[in-house]
C-alpha positions as CSV (number, residue, x, y, z in Angstrom):
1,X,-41.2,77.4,-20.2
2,X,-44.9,77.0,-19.1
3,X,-46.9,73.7,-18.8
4,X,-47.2,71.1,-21.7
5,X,-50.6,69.8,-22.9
6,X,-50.7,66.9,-21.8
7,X,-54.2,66.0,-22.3
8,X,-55.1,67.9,-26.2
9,X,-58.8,68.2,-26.1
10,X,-60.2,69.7,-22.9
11,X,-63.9,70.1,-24.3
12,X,-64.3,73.3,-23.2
13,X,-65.1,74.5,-27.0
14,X,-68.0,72.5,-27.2
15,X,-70.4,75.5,-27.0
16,X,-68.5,77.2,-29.5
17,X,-66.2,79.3,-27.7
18,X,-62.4,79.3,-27.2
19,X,-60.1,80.7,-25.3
20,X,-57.9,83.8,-26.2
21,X,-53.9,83.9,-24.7
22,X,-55.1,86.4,-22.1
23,X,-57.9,83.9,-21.0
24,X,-61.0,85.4,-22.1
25,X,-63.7,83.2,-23.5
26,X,-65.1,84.6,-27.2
27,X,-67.0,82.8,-29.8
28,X,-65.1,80.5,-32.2
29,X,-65.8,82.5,-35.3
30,X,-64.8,86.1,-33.6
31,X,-62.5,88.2,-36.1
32,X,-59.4,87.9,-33.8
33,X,-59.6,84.3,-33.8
34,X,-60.1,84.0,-37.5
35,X,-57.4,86.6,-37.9
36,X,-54.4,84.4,-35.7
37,X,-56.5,81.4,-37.1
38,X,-55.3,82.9,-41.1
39,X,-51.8,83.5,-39.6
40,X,-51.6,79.4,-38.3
41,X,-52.7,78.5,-42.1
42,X,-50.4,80.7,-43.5
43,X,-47.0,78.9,-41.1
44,X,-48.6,76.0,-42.2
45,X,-48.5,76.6,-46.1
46,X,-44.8,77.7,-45.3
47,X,-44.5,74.2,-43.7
48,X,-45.3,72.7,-47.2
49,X,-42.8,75.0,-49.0
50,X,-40.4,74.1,-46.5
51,X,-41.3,70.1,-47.4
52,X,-39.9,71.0,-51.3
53,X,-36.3,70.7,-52.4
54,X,-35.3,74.8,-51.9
55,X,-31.7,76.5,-52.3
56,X,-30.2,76.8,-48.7
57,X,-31.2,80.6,-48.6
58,X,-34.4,80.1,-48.9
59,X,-35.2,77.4,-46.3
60,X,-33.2,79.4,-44.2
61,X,-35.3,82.6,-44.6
62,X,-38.5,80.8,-44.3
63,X,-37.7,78.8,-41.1
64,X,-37.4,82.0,-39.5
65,X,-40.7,83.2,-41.3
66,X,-42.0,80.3,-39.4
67,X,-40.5,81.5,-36.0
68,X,-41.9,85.2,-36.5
69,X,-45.0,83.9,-37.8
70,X,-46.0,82.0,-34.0
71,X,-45.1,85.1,-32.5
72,X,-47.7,87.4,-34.7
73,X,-50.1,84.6,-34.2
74,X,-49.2,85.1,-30.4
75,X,-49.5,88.8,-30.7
76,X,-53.2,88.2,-32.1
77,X,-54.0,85.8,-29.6
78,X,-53.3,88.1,-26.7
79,X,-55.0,91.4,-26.5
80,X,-52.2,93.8,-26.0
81,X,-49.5,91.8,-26.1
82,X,-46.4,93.3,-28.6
83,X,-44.5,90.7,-30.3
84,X,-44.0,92.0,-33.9
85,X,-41.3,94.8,-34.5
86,X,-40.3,97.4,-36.3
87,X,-36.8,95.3,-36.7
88,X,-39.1,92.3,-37.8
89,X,-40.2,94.4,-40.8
90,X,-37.0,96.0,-41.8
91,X,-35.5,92.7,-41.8
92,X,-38.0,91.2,-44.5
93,X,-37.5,94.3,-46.6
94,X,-34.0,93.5,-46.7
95,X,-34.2,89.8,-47.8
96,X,-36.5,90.7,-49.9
97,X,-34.4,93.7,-51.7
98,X,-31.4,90.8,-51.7
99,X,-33.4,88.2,-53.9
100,X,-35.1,90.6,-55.8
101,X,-31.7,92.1,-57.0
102,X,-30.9,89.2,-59.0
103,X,-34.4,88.9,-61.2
104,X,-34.9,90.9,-63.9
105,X,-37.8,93.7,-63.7
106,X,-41.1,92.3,-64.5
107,X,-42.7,93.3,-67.8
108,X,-45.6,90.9,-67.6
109,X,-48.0,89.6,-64.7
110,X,-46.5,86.1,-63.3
111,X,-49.4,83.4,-63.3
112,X,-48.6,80.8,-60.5
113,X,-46.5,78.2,-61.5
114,X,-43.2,77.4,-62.2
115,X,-42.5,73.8,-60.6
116,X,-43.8,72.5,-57.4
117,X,-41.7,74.8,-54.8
118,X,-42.6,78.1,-57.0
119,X,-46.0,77.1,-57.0
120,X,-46.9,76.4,-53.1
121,X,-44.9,79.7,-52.1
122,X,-48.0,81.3,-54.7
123,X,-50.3,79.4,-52.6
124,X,-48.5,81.0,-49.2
125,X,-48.4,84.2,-51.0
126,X,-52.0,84.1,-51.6
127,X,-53.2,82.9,-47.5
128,X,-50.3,85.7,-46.4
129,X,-52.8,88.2,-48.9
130,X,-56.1,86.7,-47.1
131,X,-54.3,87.2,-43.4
132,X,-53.4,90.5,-44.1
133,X,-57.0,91.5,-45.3
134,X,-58.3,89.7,-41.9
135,X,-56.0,91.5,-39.7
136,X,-57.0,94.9,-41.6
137,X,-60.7,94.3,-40.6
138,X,-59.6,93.5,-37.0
139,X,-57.8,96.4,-36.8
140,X,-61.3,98.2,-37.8
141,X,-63.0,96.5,-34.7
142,X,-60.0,96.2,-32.2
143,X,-56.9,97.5,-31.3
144,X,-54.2,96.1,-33.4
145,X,-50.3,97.6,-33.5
146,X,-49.3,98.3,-36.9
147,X,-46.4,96.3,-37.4
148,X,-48.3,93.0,-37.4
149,X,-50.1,94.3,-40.9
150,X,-46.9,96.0,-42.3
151,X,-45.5,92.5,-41.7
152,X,-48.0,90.3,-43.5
153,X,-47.7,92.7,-46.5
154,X,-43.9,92.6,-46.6
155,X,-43.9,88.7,-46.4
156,X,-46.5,88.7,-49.1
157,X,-44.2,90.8,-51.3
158,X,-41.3,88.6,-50.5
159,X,-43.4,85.5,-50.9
160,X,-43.9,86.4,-54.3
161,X,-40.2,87.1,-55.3
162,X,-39.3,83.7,-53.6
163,X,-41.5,82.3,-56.0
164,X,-40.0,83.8,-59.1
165,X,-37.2,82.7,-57.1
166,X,-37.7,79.4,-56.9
167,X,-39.3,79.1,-60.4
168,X,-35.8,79.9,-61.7
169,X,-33.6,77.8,-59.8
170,X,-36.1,74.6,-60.2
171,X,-35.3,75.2,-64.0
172,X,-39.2,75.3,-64.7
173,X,-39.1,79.2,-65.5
174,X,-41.5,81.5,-64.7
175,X,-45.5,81.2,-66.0
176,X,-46.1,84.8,-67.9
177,X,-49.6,85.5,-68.3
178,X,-50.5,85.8,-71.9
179,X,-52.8,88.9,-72.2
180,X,-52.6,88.9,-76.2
181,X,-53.9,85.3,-76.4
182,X,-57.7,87.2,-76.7
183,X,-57.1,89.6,-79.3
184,X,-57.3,86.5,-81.9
């Protein structure tokens, strides 16, 4: 394992800059740093999920959200560097295809809601959407490998059935949006 921190502010960002994983210096605001920036919100809005009372299933599927997560951020961070797979993708698709088998189809839009747990995975859904859309526009500027957006839009998609999920099991239900409430 490399070297600890053991000093945390090194005030070398003072000017604005920071530091990518491969050393370079760029400006604070650049898109790649605002993109692995989105990606660090987005583990830590899984961190608050993960601080509600989940089935087992769950927790376990979003503690290794968290895991693949640092390593995307990684990816971002390092110019070139691979860390997202193929393998990575496949295996959301499959949790996802396992929760989603046990809700009914959806005949309305789902408002978030549905008990604390149901409504901070919205909230992760919703930061998973943004990181996607900031990795998309870095991908327009930079080179970027495909799998780290096919991830983000995969977890958003299974972000959204844990929180039908989770809307269920808290006994809360799920929040319908009422589109005939203007027609009176």
């Amino acid at each position: 394992m490399g070297h600890r921190l053991s000093k945390i502010y090194t005030r070398t960002g003072d000017d604005g800059s920071t530091g990518l994983g491969d050393g370079t210096r760029v400006p604070k605001d650049a898109l790649r740093v605002e993109a692995y920036g989105t990606v660090d919100e987005l583990n830590s809005q899984i961190g608050v999920v993960l601080a509600c009372a989940l089935p087992d299933a769950v927790r376990e599927v979003l503690v290794r959200v968290q895991h693949q997560l640092f390593d995307l951020g990684g990816e971002l961070c390092i110019p070139g560097h691979a860390a997202m797979t193929d393998a990575d993708v496949a295996g959301l698709e499959q949790v996802l295809d396992g929760f989603n088998a046990d809700l009914p189809p959806l005949k309305d839009f789902i408002l978030p809601g549905g008990g604390m747990a149901a409504a901070q995975c919205h909230v992760a859904r919703t930061v998973c959407r943004r990181a996607e859309r900031v990795v998309v526009s870095l991908a327009g500027q930079e080179t970027v490998r495909p799998q780290a957006v096919r991830y983000l839009n995969r977890l958003s998609d299974l972000l959204f059935v844990l929180g039908r999920v989770l809307a269920r099991a808290s006994g809360h239900g799920e929040v319908l949006w009422n589109h005939a409430r203007r027609a009176r």
